[in-house]
C-alpha positions as CSV (number, residue, x, y, z in Angstrom):
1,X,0.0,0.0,0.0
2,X,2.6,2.3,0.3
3,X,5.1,3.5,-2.2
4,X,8.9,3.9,-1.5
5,X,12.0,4.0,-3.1
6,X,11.5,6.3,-5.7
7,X,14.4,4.5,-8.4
8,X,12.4,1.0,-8.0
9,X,9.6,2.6,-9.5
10,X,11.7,4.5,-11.9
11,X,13.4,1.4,-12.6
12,X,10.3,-0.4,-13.0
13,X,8.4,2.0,-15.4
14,X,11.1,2.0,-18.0
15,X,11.5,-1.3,-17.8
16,X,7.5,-2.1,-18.5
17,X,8.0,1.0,-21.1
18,X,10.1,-1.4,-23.2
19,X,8.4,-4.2,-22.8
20,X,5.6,-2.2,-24.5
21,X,7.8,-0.6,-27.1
22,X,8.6,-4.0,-27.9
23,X,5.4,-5.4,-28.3
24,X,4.2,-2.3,-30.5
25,X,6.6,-1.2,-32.5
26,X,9.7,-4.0,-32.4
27,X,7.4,-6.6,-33.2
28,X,4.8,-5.6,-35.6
29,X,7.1,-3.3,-38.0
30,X,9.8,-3.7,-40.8
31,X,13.0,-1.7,-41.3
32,X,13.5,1.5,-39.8
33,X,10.5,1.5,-37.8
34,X,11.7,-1.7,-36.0
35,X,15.5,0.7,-35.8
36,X,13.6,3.2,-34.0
37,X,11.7,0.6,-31.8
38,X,15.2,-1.2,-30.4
39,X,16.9,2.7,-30.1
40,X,14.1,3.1,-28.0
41,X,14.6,0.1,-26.0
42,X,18.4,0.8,-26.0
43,X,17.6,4.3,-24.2
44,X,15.1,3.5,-22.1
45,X,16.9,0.1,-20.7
46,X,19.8,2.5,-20.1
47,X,17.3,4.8,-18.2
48,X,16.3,1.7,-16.2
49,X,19.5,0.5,-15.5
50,X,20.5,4.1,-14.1
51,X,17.7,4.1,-12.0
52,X,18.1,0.9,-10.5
53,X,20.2,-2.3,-11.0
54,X,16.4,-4.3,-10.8
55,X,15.8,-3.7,-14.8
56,X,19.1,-5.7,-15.3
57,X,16.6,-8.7,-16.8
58,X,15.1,-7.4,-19.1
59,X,16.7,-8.9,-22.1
60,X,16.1,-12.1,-21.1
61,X,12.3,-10.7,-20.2
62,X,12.3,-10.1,-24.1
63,X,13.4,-13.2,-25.2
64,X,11.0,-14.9,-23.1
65,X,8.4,-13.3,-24.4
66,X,9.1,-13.9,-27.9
67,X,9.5,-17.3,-27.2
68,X,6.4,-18.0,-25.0
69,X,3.5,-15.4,-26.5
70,X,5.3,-14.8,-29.9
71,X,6.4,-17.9,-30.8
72,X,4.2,-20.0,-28.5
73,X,6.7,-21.8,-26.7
74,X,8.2,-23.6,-30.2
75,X,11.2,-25.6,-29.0
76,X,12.6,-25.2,-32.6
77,X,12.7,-21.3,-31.9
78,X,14.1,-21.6,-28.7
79,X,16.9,-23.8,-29.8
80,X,17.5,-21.4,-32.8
81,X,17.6,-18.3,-30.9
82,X,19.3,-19.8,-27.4
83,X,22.7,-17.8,-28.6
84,X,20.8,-14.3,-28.4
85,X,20.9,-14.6,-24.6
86,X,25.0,-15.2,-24.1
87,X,25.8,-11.9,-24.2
88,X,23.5,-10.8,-21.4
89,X,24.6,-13.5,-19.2
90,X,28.1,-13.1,-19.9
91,X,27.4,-9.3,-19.0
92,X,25.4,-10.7,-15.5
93,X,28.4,-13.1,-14.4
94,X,30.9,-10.2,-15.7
95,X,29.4,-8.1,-13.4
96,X,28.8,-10.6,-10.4
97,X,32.9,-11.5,-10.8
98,X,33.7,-7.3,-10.9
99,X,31.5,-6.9,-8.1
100,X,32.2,-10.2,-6.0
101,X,35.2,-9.0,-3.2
102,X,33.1,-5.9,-2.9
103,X,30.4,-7.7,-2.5
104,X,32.1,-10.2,-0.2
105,X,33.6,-7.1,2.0
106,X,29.7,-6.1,2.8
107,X,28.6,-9.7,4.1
108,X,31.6,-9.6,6.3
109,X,29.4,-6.7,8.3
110,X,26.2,-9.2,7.8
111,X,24.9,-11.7,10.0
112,X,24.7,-14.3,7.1
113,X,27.1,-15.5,4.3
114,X,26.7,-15.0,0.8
115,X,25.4,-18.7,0.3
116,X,23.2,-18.2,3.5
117,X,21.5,-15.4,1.5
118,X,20.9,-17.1,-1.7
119,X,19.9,-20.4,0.5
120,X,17.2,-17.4,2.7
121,X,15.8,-16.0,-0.8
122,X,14.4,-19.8,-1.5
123,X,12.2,-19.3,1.1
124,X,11.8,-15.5,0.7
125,X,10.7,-15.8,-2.9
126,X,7.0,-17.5,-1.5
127,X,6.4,-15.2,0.8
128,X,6.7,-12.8,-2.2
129,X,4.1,-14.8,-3.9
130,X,1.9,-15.3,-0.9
131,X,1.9,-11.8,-0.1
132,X,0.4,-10.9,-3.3
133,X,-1.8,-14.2,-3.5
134,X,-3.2,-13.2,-0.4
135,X,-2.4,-9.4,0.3
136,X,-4.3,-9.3,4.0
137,X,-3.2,-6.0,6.2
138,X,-2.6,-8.6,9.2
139,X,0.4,-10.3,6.6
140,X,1.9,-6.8,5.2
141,X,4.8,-5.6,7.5
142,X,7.6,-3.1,6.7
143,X,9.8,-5.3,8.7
144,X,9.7,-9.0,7.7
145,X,11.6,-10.9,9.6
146,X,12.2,-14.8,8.6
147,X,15.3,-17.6,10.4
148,X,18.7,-17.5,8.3
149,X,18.9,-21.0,6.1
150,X,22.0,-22.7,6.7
151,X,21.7,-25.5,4.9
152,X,18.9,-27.0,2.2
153,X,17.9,-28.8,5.3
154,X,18.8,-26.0,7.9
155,X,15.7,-25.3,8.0
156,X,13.8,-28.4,6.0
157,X,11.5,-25.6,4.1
158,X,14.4,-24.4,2.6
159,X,14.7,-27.9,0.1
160,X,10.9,-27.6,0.0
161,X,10.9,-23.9,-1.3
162,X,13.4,-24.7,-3.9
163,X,12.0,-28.0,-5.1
164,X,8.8,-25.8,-5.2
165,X,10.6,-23.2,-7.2
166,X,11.8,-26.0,-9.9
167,X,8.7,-27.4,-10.0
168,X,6.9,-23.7,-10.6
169,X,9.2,-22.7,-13.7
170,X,9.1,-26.0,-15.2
171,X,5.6,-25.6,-15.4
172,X,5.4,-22.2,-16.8
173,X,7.3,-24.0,-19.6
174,X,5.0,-27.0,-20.2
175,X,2.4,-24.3,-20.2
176,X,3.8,-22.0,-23.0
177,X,1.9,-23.5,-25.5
178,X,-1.1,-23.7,-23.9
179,X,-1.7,-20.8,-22.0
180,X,1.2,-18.2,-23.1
181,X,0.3,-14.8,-21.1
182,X,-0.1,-17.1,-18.0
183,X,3.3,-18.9,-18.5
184,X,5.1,-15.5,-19.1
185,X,3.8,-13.9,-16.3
186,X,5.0,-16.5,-14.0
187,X,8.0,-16.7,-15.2
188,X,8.3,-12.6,-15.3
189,X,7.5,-12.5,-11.2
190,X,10.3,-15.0,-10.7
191,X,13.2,-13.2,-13.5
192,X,12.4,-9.9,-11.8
193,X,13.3,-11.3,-8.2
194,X,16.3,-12.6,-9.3
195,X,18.8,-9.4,-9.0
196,X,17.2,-9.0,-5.4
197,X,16.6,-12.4,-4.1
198,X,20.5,-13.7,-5.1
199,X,23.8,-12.8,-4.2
200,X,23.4,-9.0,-3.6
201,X,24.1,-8.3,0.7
202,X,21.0,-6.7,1.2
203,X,18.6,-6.9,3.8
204,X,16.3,-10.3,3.5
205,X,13.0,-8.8,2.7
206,X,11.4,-5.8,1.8
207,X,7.9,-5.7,0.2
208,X,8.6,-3.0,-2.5
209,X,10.9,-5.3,-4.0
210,X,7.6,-6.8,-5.4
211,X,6.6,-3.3,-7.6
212,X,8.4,-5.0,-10.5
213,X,7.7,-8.4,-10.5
214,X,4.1,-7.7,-9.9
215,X,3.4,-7.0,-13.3
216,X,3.7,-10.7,-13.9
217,X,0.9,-11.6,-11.7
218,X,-1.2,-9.0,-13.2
219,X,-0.3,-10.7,-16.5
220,X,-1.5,-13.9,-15.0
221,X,-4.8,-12.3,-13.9
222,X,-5.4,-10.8,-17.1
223,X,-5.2,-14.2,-18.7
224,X,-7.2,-15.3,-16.2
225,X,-9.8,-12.8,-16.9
226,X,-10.0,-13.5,-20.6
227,X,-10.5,-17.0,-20.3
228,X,-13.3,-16.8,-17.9
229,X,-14.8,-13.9,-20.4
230,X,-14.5,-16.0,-23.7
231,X,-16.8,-18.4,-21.9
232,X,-19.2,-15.6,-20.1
233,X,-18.8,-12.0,-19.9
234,X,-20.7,-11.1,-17.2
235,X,-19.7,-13.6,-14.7
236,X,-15.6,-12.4,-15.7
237,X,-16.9,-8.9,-15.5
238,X,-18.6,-9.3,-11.9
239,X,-15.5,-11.4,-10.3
240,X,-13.1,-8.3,-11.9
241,X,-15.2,-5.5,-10.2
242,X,-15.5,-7.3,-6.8
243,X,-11.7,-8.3,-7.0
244,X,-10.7,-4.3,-7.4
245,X,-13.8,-3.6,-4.7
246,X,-12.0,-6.2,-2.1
247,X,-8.2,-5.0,-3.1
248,X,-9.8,-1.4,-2.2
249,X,-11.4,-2.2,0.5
250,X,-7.6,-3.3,2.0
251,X,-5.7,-0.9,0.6
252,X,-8.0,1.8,2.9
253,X,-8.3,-0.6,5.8
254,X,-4.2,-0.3,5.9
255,X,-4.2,3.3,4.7
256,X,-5.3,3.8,8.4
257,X,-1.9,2.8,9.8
258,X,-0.2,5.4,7.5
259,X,-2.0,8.2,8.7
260,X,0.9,8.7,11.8
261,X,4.4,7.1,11.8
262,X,4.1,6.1,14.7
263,X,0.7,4.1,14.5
264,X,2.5,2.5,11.1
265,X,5.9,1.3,13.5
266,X,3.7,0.3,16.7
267,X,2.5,-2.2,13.9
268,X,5.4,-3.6,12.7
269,X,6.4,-3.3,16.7
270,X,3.7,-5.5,17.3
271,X,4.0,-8.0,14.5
272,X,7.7,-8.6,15.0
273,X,9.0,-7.5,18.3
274,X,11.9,-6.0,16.5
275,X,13.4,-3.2,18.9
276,X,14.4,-1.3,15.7
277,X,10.2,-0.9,15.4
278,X,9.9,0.7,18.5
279,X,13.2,3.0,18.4
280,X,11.0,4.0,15.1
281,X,7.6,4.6,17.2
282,X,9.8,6.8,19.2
283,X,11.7,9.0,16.5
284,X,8.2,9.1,15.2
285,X,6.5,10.3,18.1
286,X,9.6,13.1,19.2
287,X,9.3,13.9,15.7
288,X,5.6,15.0,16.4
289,X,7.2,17.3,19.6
290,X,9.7,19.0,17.2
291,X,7.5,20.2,14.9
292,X,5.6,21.3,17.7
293,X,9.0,23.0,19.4
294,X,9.1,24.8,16.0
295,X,6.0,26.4,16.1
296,X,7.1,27.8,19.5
297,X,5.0,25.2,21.6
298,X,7.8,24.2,23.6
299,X,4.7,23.0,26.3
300,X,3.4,20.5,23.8
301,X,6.6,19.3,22.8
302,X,7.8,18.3,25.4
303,X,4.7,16.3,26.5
304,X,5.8,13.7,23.5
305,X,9.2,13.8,24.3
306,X,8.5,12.6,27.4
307,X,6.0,9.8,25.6
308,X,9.5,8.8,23.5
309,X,11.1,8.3,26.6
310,X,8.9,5.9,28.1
311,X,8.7,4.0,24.8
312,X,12.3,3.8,23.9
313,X,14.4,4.7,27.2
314,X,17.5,4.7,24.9
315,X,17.0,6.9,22.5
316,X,19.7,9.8,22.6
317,X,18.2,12.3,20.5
318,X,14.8,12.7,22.6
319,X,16.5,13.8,25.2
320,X,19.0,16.0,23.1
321,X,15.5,17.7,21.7
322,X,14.0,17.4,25.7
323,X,16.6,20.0,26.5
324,X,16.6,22.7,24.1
325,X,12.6,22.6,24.6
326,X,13.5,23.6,28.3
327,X,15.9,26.0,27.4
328,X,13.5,27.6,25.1
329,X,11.2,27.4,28.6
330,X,14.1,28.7,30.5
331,X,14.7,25.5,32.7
332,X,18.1,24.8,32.9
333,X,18.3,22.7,35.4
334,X,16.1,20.3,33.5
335,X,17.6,21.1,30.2
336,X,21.8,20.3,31.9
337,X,20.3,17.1,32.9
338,X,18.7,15.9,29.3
339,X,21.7,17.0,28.0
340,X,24.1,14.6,30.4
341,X,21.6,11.8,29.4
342,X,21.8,11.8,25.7
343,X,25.4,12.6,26.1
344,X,25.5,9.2,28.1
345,X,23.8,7.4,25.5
346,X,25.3,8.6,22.5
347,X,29.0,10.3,23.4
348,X,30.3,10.1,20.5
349,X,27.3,11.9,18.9
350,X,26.3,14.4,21.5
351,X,29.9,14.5,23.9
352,X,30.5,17.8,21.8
């Protein structure tokens, strides 16, 4: 429900803008219409690739779906036109080798290995999928946290998830021919995952990494859609309106937790336990008593910084904006003693 990140999105719209250059111009024209279609494409993956490294797939999106809704899933074609995706992967390891001692510098700061991660986003993957399956408010967290895999056994769901995962593309393959938009989609959400969900050390989870991939399901609902509507209209057309009706209905029934910052991280607080949650409800809640400080109610401010203190006890900077409130009130006293506390907390931040 909420929208973050500013380059996924960026990164995601030119990459769904060349998909549809592709698919309109590429495709259905001759000569220098189809030169203009791939300059097009050329630009706007470069856009996508400066926005975010997440449009990275996109060639291999392309092929795919020349192969699968253009071609049908013909094993001939795919056979025929297999070389047309070495340069990108050689581009993708290229990269990954360039990239690897940085990359292996940043999980030495991480509480799980490089193959720890890739072992994790096995798992992580489905909870992708059941997020957007089933996209209740009581599942959607900004903080999602999941146990470490070890091992494909460490825990067992891990050789489940990826058995699951096989089993999931290979039949998006078997069901090229038969169903193409459906196939494509599937196997969009998972290529779209990939840059995210692999060997990058980034944090396990976070839901926006979905924006992109999301298209793929929409691409399976749409397929969906039409097959129920070439059998009856009206029946497609009633279970599409009270799809969007129910999607709005919990889009606004988790708007309500976005209304404060501090009613969105008492959430997640309360989902997950995770003290970095309830540091936030604090920030949140002595950001509310700065803004009041600002306007000159020092009186009011301070009434919410003494909430963050009772929330958080820890948290240096309340009691940093504590005592310039009482200066501003002319309590010194008060203000000297704030001042020794976050200086206590945080000396290398406030000893100055």
């Amino acid at each position: 429900t909420y929208v973050v990140q500013r380059m996924t999105s960026m990164a995601a719209g030119f990459t769904l803008a060349s998909l549809l250059v592709y698919v309109t111009v590429v495709r259905s024209g001759e000569g220098w219409r189809r030169i203009v279609g791939w300059s097009a494409i050329g630009v706007l993956y470069a856009l996508g690739l400066g926005s975010k490294e997440i449009a990275a797939p996109l060639p291999f999106a392309l092929w795919l779906y020349e192969w699968i809704v253009g071609q049908r899933g013909d094993p001939a074609w795919a056979r025929r036109h297999a070389a047309w995706l070495l340069p990108p992967l050689a581009l993708a390891l290229g990269g990954f080798a360039t990239l690897y001692d940085s990359f292996q510098a940043e999980f030495a700061n991480r509480d799980f290995t490089m193959g720890e991660r890739v072992l994790t986003q096995l798992r992580v993957v489905w909870l992708y999928a059941g997020l957007v399956a089933l996209p209740l408010p009581a599942r959607q967290n900004l903080l999602h946290l999941t146990p470490t895999s070890h091992s494909l056994v460490d825990p067992p769901a891990t050789l489940i998830a990826a058995v699951a995962l096989l089993a999931t593309l290979g039949f998006a393959v078997w069901l090229a021919s038969r169903r193409p938009l459906a196939a494509f989609g599937i196997l969009w959400f998972f290529l779209f995952l990939a840059v995210e969900s692999s060997v990058v050390p980034l944090e396990m989870i976070y839901e926006h990494r979905v924006y992109l991939p999301l298209f793929g399901v929409c691409a399976i609902a749409a397929d969906l859609f039409l097959r129920l509507s070439e059998r009856r209209q009206l029946p497609a057309l009633v279970a599409a309106a009270l799809g969007l009706v129910a999607l709005g209905a919990l889009t606004w029934q988790r708007n309500e937790l976005w209304l404060e910052p501090d009613r969105i991280w008492a959430d997640v607080y309360a989902k997950t336990g995770d003290d970095r949650a309830l540091l936030s409800v604090a920030w949140a809640v002595e950001g509310r008593g700065q803004r009041l400080a600002a306007q000159g109610r020092n009186r009011d401010a301070i009434v919410h910084y003494r909430q963050a203190a009772r929330i958080a006890p820890d948290y240096a900077r309340n009691y940093r904006s504590w005592g310039e409130s009482l200066i501003a009130l002319g309590r010194m006293e008060g203000a000297i003693t704030r001042f020794r506390k976050a200086t206590e907390l945080e000396p290398e931040r406030w000893g100055g």
